[in-house]
Each structure stands twice: as structure tokens, then as C-alpha cells.
GUPAZA-344309 format. One record per residue: residue in one letter; x, y, z of N, C-alpha, C, CB in turn; residue number from 1. Coordinates in nm, 3 decimals, m for minus. Each point is the difference from the previous one (the first is absolute). Glycine has a CB too. Layout:
<nodes>
(a; (X; Y; Z); (X; Y; Z); (X; Y; Z); (X; Y; Z); NUM),
...
</nodes>
This chain:
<nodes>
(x; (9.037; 0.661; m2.138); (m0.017; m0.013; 0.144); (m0.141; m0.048; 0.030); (0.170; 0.182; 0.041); 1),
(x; (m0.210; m0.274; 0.063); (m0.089; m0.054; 0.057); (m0.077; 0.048; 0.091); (0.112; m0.126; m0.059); 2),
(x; (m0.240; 0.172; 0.140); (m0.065; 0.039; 0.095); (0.047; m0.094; 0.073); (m0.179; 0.114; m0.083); 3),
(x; (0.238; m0.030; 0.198); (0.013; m0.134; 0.143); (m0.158; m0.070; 0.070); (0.248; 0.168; 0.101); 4),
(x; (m0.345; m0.060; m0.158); (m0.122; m0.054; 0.059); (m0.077; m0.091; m0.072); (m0.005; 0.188; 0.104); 5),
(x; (m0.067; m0.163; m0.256); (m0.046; m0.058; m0.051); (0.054; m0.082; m0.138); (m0.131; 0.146; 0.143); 6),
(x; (0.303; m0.125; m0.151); (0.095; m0.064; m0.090); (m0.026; 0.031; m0.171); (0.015; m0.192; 0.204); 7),
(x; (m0.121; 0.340; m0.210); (0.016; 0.077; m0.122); (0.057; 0.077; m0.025); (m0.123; m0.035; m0.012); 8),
(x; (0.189; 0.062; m0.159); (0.107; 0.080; m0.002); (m0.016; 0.140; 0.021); (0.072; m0.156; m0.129); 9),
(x; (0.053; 0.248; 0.164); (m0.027; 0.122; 0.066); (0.054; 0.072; m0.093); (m0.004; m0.047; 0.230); 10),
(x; (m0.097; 0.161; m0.263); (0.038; 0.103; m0.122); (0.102; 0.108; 0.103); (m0.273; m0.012; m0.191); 11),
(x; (0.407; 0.054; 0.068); (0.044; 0.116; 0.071); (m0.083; 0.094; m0.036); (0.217; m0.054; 0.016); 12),
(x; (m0.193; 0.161; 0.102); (m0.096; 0.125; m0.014); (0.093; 0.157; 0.070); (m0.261; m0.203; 0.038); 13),
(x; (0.267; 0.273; m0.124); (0.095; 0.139; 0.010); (m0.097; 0.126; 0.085); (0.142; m0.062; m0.273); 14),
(x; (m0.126; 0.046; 0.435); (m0.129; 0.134; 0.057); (0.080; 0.108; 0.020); (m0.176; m0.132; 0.145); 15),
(x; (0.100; 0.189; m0.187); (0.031; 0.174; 0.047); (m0.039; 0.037; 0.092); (m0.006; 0.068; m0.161); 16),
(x; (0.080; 0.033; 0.251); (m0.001; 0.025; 0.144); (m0.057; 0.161; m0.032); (0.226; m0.186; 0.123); 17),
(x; (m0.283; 0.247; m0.100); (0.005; 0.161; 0.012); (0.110; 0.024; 0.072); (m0.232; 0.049; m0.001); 18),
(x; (0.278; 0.079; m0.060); (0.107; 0.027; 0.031); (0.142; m0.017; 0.016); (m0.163; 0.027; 0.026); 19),
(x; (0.142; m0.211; m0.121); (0.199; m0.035; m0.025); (m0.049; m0.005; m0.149); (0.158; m0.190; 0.230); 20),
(x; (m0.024; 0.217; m0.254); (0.014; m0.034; m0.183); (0.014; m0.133; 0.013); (0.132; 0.201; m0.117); 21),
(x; (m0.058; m0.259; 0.194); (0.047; m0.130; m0.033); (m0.141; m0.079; 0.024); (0.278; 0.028; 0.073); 22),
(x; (m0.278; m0.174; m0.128); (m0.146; m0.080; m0.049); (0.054; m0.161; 0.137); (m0.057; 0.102; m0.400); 23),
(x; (m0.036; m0.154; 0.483); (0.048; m0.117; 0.066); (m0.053; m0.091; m0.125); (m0.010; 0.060; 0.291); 24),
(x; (0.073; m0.147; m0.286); (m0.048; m0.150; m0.045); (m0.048; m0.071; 0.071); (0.128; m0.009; m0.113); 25),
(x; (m0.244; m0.036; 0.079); (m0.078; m0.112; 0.095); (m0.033; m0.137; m0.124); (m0.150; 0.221; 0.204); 26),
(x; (0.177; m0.309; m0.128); (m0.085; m0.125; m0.064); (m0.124; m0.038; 0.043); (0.189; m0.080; m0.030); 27),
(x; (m0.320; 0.079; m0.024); (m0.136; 0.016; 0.072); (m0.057; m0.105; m0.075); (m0.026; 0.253; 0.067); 28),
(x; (m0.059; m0.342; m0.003); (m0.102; m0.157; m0.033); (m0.113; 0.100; 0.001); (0.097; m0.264; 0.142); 29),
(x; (m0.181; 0.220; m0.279); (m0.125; 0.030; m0.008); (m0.124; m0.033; 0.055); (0.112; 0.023; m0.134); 30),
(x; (m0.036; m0.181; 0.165); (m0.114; m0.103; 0.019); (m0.049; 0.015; 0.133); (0.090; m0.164; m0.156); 31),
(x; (0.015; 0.167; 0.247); (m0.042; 0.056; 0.147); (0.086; 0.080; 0.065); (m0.108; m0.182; 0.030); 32),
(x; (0.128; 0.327; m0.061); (0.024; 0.110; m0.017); (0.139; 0.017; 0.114); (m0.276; 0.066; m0.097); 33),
(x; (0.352; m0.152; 0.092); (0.161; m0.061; 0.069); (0.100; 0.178; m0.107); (m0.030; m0.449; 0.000); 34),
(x; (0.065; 0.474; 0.089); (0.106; 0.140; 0.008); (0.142; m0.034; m0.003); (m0.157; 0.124; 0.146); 35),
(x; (0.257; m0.087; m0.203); (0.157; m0.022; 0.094); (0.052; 0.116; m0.068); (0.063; m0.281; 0.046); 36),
(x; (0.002; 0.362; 0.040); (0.137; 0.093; m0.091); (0.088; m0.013; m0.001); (m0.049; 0.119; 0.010); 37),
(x; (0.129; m0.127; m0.157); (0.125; 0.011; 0.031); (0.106; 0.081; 0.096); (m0.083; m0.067; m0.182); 38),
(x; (0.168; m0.006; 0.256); (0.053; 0.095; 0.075); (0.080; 0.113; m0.018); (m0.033; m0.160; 0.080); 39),
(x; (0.099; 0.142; m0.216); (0.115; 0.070; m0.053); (m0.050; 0.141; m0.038); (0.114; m0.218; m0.087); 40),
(x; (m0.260; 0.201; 0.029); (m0.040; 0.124; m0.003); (m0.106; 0.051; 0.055); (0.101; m0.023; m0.152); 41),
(x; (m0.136; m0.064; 0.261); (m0.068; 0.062; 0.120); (0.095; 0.096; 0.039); (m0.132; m0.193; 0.080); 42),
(x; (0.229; 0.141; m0.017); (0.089; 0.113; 0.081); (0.043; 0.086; m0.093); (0.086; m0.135; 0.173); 43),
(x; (m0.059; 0.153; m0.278); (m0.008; 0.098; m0.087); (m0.072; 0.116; 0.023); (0.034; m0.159; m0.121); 44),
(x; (m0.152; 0.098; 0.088); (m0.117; 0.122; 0.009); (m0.004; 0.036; 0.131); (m0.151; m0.075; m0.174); 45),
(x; (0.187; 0.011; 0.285); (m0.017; 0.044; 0.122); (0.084; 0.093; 0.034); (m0.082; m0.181; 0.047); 46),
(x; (0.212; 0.190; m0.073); (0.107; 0.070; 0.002); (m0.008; 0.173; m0.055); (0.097; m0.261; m0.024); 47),
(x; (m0.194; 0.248; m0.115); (0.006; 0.068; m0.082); (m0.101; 0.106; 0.095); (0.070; m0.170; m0.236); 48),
(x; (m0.151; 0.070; 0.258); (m0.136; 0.076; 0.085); (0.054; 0.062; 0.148); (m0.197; m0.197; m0.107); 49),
(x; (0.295; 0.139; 0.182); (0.049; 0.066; 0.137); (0.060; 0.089; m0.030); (0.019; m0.157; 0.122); 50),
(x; (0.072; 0.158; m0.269); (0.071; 0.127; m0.037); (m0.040; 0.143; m0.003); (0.073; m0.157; m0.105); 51),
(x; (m0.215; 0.161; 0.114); (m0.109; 0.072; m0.048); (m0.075; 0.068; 0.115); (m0.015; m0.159; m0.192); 52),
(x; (0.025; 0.079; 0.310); (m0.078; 0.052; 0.106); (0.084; 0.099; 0.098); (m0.143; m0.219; m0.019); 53),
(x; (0.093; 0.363; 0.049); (0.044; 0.126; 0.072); (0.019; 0.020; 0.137); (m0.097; 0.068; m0.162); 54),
(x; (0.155; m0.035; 0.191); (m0.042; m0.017; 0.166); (m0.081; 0.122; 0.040); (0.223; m0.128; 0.071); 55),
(x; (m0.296; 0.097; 0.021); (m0.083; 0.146; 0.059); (0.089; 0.110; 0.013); (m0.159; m0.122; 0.142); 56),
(x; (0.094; 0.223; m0.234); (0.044; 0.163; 0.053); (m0.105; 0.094; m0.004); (0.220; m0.021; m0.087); 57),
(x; (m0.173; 0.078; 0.170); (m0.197; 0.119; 0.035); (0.097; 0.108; 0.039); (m0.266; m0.162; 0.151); 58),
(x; (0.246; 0.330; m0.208); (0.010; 0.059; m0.004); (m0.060; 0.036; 0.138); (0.049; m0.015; m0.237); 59),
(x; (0.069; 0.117; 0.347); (m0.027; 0.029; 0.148); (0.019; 0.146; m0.031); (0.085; m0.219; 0.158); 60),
(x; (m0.139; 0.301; m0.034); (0.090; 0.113; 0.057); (0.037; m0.015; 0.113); (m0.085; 0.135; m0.110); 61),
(x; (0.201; m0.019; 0.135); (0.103; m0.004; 0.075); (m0.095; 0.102; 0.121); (0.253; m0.046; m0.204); 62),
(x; (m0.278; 0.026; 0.359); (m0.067; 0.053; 0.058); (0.051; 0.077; 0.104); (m0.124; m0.146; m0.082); 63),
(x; (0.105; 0.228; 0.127); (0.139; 0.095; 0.105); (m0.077; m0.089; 0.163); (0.052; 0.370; m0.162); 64),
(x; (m0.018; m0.383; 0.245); (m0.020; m0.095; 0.103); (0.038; 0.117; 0.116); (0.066; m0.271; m0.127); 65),
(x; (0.041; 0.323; 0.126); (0.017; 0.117; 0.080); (0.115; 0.080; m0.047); (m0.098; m0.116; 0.189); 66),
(x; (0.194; 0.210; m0.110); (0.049; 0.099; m0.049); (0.117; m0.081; m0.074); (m0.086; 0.193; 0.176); 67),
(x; (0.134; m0.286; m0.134); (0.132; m0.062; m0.112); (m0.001; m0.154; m0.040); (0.162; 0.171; 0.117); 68),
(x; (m0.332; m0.203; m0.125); (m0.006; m0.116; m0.014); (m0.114; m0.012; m0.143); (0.076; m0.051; 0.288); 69),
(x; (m0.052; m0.085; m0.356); (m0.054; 0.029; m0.161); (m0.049; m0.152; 0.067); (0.176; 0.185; m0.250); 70),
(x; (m0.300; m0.221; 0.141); (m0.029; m0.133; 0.019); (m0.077; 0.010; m0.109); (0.018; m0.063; 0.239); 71),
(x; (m0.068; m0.107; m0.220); (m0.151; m0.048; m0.123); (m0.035; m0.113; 0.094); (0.076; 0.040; m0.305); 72),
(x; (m0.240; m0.022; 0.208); (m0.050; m0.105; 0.054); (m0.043; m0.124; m0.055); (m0.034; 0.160; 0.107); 73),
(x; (0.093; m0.276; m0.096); (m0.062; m0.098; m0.092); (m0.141; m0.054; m0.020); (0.200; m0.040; 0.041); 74),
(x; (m0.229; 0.025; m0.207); (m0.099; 0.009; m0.062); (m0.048; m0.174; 0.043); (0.078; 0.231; m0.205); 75),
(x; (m0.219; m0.254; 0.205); (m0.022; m0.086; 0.066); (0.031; m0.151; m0.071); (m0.153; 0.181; 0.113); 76),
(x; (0.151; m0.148; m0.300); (0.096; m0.111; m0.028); (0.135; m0.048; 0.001); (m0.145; 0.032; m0.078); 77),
(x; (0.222; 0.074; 0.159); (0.107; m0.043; 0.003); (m0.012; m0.071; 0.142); (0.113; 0.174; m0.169); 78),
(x; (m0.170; m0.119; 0.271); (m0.027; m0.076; 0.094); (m0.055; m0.165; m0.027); (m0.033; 0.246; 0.094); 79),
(x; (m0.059; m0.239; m0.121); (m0.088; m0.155; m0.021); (0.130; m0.105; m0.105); (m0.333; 0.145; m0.022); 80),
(x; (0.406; m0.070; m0.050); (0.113; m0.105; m0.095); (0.136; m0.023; 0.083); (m0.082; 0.106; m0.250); 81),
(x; (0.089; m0.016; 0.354); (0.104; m0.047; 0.077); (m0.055; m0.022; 0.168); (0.180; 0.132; m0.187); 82),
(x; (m0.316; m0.156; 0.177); (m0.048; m0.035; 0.112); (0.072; 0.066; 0.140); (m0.066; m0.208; m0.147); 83),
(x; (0.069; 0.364; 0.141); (0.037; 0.114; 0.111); (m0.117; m0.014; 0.114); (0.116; 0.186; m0.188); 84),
(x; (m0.023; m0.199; 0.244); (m0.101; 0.054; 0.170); (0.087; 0.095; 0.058); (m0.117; m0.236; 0.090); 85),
(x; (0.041; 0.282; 0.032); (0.030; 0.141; 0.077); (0.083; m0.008; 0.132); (m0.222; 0.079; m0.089); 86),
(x; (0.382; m0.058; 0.053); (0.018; m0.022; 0.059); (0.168; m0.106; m0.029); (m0.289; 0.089; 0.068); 87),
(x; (0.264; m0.124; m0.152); (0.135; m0.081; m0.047); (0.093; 0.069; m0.059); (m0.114; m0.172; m0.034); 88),
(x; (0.226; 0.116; 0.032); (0.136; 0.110; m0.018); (0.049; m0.071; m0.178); (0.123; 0.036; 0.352); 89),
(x; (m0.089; 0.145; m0.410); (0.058; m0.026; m0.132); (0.138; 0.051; 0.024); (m0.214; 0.019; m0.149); 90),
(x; (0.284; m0.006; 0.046); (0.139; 0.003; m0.036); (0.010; 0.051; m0.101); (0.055; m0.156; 0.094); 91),
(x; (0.015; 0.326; m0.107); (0.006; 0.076; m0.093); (0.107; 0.003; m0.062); (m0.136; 0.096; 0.090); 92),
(x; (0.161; m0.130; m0.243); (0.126; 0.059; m0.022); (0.011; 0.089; m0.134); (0.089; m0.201; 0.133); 93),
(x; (0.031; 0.274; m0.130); (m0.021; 0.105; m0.162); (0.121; m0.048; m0.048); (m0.123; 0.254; 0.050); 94),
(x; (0.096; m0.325; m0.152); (0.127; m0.020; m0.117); (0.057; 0.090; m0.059); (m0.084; m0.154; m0.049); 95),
(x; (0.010; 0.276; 0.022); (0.025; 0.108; m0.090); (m0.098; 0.074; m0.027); (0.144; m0.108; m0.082); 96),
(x; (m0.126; 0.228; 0.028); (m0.104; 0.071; 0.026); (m0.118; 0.043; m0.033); (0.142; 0.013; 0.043); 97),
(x; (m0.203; m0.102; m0.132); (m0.116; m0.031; m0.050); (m0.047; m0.078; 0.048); (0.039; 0.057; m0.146); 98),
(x; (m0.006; m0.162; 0.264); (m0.039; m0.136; m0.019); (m0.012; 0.009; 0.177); (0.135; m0.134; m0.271); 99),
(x; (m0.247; 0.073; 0.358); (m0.005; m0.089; 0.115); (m0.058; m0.109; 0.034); (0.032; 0.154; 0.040); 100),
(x; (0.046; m0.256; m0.006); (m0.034; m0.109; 0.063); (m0.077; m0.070; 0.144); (0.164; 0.047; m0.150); 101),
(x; (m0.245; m0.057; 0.134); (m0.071; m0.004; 0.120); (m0.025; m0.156; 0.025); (m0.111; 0.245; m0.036); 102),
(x; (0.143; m0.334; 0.128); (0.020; m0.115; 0.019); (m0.077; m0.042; 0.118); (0.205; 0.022; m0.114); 103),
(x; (m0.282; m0.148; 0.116); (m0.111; m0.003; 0.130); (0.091; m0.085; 0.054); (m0.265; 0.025; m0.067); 104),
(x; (0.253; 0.003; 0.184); (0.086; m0.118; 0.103); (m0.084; m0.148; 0.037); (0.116; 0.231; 0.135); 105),
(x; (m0.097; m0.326; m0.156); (m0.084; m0.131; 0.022); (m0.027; 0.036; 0.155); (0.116; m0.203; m0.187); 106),
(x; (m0.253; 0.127; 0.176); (m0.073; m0.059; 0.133); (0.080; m0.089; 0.028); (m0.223; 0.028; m0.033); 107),
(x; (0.239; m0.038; 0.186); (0.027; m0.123; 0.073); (m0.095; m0.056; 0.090); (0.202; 0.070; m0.020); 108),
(x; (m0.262; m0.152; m0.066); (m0.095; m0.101; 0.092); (0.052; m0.083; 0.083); (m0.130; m0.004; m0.152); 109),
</nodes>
């Protein structure tokens, strides 16, 4: 393969990502430092790497609010990642009984 820029040949090259096993392939010019990745295992590693990422969970307590009412209060990163203001309406639901769903209702601009 050829540099599209300066028309020298391009060494393959195997990078390691922290944190994927899998390796991208790149073809890289020495001469004037021209990049390309393969795509096949770009998205590879990319895949491998989204597989990997958690979603926020933060440990709450449950707060008594008044005589038959329980609540919490959200922690301020859950606020800032779902961009909460005061005042907008959610949507609760319980699948079962370990589990609740709490759903933000879109803005209407």
C-alpha cells in the first residue's frame, strides 16, 4: 500500500488499546507520519470496548418524607448525566420486585 500523501509505502502496524484484548491494525507512513485504520478491526475493538462500559450506580438511602411516604434524593451525578431540573415530571415503574424504573419525560421546547 501507498501513502495517499507522500506516495511511500505504509508499514502495517498491530496497536494496543488499554483495556481491549483485541489489537486495531493500522497502516502508518514514516516519512510523513499519514495514519489509517483498518475498519474491520477498528470496530472490533470498539465494540469490545462499549461492551465494557457500566452504567452509573451510586448506592442511596431510602428517606421517610412523612408518615406514609419513603423517598431519595438524587445524587448530583445522576442529575448532571441526565441533565434533571426542578420541577420536570418522571415516570415510575416496578417490573418486579427488586427492580424500578424511573423514566424522564422529554422537554418540549
Amino acid at each position: 500500500m501507498k501513502c495517499p500523501k507522500c506516495k511511500s509505502s505504509l508499514i502495517k502496524v498491530e496497536v494496543e488499546v488499554e483495556g481491549a484484548r483485541n489489537k486495531a491494525i493500522s497502516y502508518q507512513c514514516e516519512k510523513c507520519d499519514y495514519v489509517d485504520f483498518e475498519k474491520e478491526t477498528s470496530n472490533k475493538l470498539l465494540l469490545e470496548l462499549k461492551a465494557k462500559e457500566t452504567p452509573l450506580k451510586i448506592k442511596q438511602k431510602i428517606v421517610k418524607l412523612s408518615q406514609d411516604r419513603l423517598g431519595t434524593y438524587f445524587n448530583k451525578n445522576i442529575i448532571r448525566s441526565l441533565d434533571l431540573k426542578a420541577g420536570e415530571n418522571i415516570y415510575v415503574s416496578v417490573p418486579d420486585k427488586k427492580h424500578i424504573v424511573i423514566t424522564v419525560e422529554p422537554n418540549e421546547k
